[in-house]
N, C-alpha and C positions, 0 to 999 in steps of 0.2 A: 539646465537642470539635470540631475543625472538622478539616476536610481538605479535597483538592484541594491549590491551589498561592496560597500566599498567603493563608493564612486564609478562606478562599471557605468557607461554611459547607455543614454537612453535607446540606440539604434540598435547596441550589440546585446542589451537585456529582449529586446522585445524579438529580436533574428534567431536568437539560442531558443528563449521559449516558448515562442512560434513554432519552431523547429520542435523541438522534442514533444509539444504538445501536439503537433502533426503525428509525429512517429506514434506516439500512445494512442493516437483517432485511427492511425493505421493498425498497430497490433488487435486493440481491439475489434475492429470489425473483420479483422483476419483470423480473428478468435486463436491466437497463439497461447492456448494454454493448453492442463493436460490435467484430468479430475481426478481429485483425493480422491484414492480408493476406498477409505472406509464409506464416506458418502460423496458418491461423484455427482451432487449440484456444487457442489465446491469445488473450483477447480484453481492450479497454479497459474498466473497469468504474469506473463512476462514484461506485458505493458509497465507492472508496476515500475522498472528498473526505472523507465524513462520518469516517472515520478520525481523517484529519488534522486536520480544524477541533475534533475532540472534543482530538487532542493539543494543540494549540493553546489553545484554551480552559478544557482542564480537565486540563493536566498528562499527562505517563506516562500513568498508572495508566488516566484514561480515554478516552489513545487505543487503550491494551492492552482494555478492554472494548466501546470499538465495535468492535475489529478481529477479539475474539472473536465477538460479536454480528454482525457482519459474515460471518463463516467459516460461522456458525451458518443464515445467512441462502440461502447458497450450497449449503448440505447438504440444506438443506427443497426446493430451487429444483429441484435433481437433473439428470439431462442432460449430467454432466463425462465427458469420453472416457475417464479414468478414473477413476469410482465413490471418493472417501475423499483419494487420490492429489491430485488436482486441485485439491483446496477448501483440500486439507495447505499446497501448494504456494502459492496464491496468500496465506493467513494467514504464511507464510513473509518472501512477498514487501514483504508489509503492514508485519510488527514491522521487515524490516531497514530499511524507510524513514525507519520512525517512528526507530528506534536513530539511523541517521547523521541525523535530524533534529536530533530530540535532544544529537547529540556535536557537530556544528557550531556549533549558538546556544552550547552550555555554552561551548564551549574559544574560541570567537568575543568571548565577554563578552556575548549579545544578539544576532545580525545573522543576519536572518533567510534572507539571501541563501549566509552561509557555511551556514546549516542545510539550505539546497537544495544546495548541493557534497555535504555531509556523507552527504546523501540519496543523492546520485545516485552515491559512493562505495559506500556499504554496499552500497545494493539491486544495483549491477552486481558487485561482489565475491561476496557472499554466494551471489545468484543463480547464477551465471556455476559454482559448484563445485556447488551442490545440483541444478541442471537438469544438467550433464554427466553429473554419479553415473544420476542418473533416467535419461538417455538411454542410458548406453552400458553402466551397470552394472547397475543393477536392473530396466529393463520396457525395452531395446532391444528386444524382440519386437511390442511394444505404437506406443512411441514411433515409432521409426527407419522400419518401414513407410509410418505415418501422413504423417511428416514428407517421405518423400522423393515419394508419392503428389503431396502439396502444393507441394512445388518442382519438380514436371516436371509441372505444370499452368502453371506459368508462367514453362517454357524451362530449367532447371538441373537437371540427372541430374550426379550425384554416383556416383562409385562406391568402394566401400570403407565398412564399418559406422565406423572411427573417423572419418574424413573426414568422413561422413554427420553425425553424433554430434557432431564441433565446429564445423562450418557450421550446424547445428541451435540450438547453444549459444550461437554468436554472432550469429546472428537473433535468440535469445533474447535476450543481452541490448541490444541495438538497442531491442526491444519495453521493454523496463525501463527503460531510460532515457528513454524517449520515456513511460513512463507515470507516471514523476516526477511529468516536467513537468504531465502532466494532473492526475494526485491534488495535487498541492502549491500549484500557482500558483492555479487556483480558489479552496481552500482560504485562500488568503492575503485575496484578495479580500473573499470571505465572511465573513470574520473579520475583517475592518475595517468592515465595515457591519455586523457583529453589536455593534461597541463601539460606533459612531455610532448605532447605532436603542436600543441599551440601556447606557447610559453610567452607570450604576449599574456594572456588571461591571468598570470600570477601575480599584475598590477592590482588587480582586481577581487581577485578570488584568494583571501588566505589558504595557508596551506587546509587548517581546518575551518571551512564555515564560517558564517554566521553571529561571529566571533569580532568588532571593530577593536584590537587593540591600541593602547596607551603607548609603546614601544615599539 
């Protein structure tokens, strides 16, 4: 029985994202990232590449298992301004990337470029409704303090919780779109030298994804 994307067999699917879902449990608890300045509970986390390069190479399913292994990674690491919340939120961030990855190469025919659109659609949609709910509806107590602390360190006093709450939301998604680009475009990189140093894998791995063509 094979699986993965393109008959990629079952020992070299589960060795690759084993692998990289190892490497994301490592960055994670090594805490490789580095906080949005407008508000530093946000931070760039480099883990996500291994995500995307595990979507990339070994389909869906195992960028959905580094990204869990990834969450997994961040839980062990500990230190989220809030505990459970935090780690929810960035595994959130992670699958809607992967989703408009995914939906741009599909509906594109291949093109890896519409799958960064597709990305940077979802994760600022998705995101943009699940951080306002967080901010203004479920842990404004927690959030809205934190956040407005952080922009009158550097000059902007807001007044009014919902004002607070979508000035908050739309820093947030600024930080999501700008971490796209960080998780994807590496990832892409990486993923072409992964085919060039092991060019056995192009049995397997179309040039783009995800993609089983007729041809």
């Amino acid at each position: 029985e094979m699986v993965g994307h393109n008959s990629m067999p079952r020992s070299l699917w589960i060795a690759g994202v084993a692998s990289l879902g190892g490497a994301a449990i490592a960055a994670g608890i090594a805490r490789l990232s580095t906080p949005f300045p407008l508000l530093p509970f946000l931070r760039f986390d480099a883990a996500e590449i291994f995500d995307v390069l595990s979507f990339l190479l070994f389909g869906p399913v195992g960028g959905v298992v580094t990204s869990v292994a990834h969450w997994y990674g961040l839980v062990l690491n500990g230190g989220a301004l809030v505990p459970g919340v935090s780690e929810a939120m960035k595994l959130i961030a992670v699958l809607s990337t992967l989703l408009g990855l995914y939906l741009g190469i599909r509906l594109s025919r291949g093109s890896i470029w519409w799958g960064l659109v597709g990305a940077l659609a979802s994760r600022a949609l998705i995101m943009a409704l699940v951080t306002f709910l967080l901010y203004y509806v479920l842990l404004p107590d927690v959030y809205l303090p934190f956040g407005s602390r952080a922009l009158q360190r550097i000059g902007i006093a807001v007044q009014g919780e919902l004002t607070l709450a979508m000035l908050m939301t739309t820093l947030n998604g600024v930080f999501n779109l700008l971490h796209v680009f960080v998780s994807i475009v590496p990832a892409i990189g990486i993923y072409g030298a992964v085919l060039r140093a092991l060019p056995f894998l192009r049995r397997y791995v179309t040039p783009m994804p995800l993609l089983r063509r007729s041809t």
